[in-house]
C-alpha positions as CSV (number, residue, x, y, z in Angstrom):
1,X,94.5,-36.6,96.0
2,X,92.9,-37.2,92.6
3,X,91.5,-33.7,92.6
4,X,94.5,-31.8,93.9
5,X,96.0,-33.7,90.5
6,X,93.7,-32.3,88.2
7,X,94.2,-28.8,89.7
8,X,97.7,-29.2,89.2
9,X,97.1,-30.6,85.6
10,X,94.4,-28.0,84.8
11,X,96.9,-25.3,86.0
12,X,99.9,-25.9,84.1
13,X,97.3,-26.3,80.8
14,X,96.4,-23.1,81.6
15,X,99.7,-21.5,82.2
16,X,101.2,-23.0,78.8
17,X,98.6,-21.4,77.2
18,X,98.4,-18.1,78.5
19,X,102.6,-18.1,78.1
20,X,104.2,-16.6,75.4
21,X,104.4,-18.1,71.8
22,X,107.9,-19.8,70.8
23,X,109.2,-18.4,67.9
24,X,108.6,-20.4,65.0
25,X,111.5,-22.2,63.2
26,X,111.5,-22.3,59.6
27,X,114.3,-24.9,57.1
28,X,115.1,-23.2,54.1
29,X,113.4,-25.0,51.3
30,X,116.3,-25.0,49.0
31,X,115.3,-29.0,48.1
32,X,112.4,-27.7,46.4
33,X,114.0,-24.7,44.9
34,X,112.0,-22.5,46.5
35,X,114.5,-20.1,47.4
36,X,116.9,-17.9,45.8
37,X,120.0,-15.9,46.3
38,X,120.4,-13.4,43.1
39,X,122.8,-11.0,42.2
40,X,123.6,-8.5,39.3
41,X,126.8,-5.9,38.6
42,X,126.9,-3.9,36.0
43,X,129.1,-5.0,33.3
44,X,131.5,-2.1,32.1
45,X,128.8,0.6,32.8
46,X,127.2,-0.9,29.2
47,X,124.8,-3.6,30.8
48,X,124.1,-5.8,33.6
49,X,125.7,-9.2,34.2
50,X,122.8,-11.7,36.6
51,X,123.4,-14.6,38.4
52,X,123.0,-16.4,41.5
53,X,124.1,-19.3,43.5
54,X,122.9,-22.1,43.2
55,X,124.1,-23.9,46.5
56,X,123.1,-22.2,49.8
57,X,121.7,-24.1,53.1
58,X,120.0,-22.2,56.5
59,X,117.1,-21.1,58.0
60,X,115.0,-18.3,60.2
61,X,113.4,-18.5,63.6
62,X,109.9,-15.6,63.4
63,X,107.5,-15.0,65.6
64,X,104.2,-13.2,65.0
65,X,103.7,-11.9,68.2
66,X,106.9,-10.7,68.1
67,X,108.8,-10.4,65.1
68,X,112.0,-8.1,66.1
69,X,112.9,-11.6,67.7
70,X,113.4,-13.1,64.3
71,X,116.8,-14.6,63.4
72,X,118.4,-15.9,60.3
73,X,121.2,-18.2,59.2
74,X,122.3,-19.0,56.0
75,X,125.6,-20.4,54.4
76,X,126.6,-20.1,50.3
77,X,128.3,-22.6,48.7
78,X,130.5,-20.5,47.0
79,X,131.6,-22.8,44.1
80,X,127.9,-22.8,43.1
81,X,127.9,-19.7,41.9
82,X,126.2,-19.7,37.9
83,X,126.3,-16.5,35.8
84,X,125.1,-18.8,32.9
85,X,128.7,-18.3,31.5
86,X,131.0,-21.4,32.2
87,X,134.5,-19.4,31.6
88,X,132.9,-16.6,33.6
89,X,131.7,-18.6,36.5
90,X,135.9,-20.1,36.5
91,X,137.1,-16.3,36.4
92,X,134.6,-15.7,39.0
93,X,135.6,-18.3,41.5
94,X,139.3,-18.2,41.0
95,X,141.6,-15.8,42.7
96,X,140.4,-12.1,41.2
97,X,136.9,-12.4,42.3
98,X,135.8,-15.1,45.5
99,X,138.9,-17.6,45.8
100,X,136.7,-20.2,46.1
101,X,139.7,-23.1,47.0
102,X,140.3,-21.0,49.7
103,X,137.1,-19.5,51.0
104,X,134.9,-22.3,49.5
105,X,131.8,-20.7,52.0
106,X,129.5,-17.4,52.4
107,X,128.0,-17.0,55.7
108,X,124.8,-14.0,56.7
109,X,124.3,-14.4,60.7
110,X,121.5,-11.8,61.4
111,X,122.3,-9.4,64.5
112,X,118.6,-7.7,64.2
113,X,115.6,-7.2,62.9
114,X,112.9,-4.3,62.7
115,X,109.2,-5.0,61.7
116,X,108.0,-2.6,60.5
117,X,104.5,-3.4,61.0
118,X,103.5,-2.8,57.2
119,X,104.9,-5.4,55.7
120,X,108.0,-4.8,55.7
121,X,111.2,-5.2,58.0
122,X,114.9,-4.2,57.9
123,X,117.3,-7.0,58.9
124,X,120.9,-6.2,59.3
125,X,123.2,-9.0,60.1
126,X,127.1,-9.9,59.2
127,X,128.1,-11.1,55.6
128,X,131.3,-13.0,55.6
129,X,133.0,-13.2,52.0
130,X,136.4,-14.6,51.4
131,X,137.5,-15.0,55.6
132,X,136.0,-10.9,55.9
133,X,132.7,-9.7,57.8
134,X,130.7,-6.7,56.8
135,X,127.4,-5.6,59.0
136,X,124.9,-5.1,56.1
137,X,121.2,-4.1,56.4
138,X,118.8,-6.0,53.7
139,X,115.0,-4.5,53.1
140,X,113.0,-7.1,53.5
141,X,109.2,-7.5,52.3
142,X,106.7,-10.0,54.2
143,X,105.9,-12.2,51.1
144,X,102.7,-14.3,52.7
145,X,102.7,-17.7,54.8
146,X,100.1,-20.4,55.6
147,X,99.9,-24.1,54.5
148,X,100.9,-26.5,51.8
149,X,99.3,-29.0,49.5
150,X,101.8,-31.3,51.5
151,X,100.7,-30.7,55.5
152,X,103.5,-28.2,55.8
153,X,103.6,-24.6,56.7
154,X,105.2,-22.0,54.8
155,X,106.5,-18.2,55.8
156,X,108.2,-16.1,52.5
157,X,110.4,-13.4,52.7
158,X,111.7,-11.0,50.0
159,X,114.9,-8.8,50.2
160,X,117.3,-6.7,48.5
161,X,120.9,-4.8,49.4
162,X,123.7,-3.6,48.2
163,X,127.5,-4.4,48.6
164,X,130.7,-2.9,48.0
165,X,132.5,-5.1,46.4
166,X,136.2,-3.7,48.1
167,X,135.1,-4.4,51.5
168,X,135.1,-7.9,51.0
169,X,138.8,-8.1,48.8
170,X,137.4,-8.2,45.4
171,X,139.0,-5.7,43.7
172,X,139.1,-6.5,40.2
173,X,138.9,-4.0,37.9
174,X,135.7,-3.7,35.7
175,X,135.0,0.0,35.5
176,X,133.9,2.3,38.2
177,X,130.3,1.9,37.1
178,X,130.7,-2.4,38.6
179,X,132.3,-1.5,42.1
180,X,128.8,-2.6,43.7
181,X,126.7,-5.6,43.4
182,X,123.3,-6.1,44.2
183,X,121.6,-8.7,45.7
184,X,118.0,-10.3,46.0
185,X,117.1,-12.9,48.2
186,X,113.9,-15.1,47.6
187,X,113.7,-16.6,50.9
188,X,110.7,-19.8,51.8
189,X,110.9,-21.8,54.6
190,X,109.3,-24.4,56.0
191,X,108.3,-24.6,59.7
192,X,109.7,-27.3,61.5
């Protein structure tokens, strides 16, 4: 009895192990600021206007064996947008631009992701401004990962796209060199 226990014991070890890996899951580390979401538009065609927002909360599932699995989640607070302007940042949320007393939230739900087994990945997933959903594909660079000072692990992504700004209802008028923004995303999480 006590050996056909073990067997069944030693078994299941062994079956665990030779399984796949989960996918890891990874908590933004907004907490620690450790994680941006960056934009810039050209101001006019004469310069470019930055900022970011300052609010945001989500987080990615990756998996090194298999990385086309990897999934991510984030949502903006949109009212946290800072363009280190203070009347800027009220035009920007009020009814021309992102409406934020109506659609106070952002929202990126991947739908896929390609490794491209350089370092690099596309992800494409659905932005939701202002209550409408765009499919949009961000090129992502594999920043590094491994442990913390603090017992924690650490994966960092980097990634940049574009967006029209008309497909998501902002249509004020700054010149046809400002009908696009850019974005950058500074992305650390923290395995959980």
């Amino acid at each position: 009895m006590l050996r056909k226990r073990l067997f069944s014991f030693l078994s299941g070890l062994l079956l665990l192990a030779s399984g796949p890996l989960m996918a890891a899951e990874y908590k933004i580390d907004t907490e620690g600021q450790h994680a941006f979401i960056q934009f810039r538009i050209q101001h006019l065609g004469y310069s470019w206007l930055y900022g970011r927002f300052n609010d945001f909360d989500g987080g990615f599932t990756y998996d090194e064996a298999n990385p086309d699995k990897s999934k991510v989640n984030i949502t903006i607070d949109m009212s946290s947008i800072d363009s280190n302007h203070a009347e800027r940042d009220k035009h920007l949320r009020g009814e021309d631009f992102f409406h934020v007393s109506k659609y106070p939230e952002a929202r990126f739900v991947s739908t896929a992701f390609e490794d491209h087994g350089d370092g690099t990945a596309t992800l494409q997933g659905d932005l939701t401004i202002k209550d409408v959903t765009r499919n949009v594909t961000i090129d992502v660079k594999h920043v590094g990962h491994g442990e913390d000072p603090w017992g924690g692990y650490r994966r960092g992504f980097a990634g940049t796209t574009t967006i029209k700004l008309k497909d998501f209802n902002i249509d004020y008028d700054l010149g046809p060199a400002s009908t696009y923004a850019e974005l950058e995303l500074s992305i650390e999480g923290i395995r959980q």
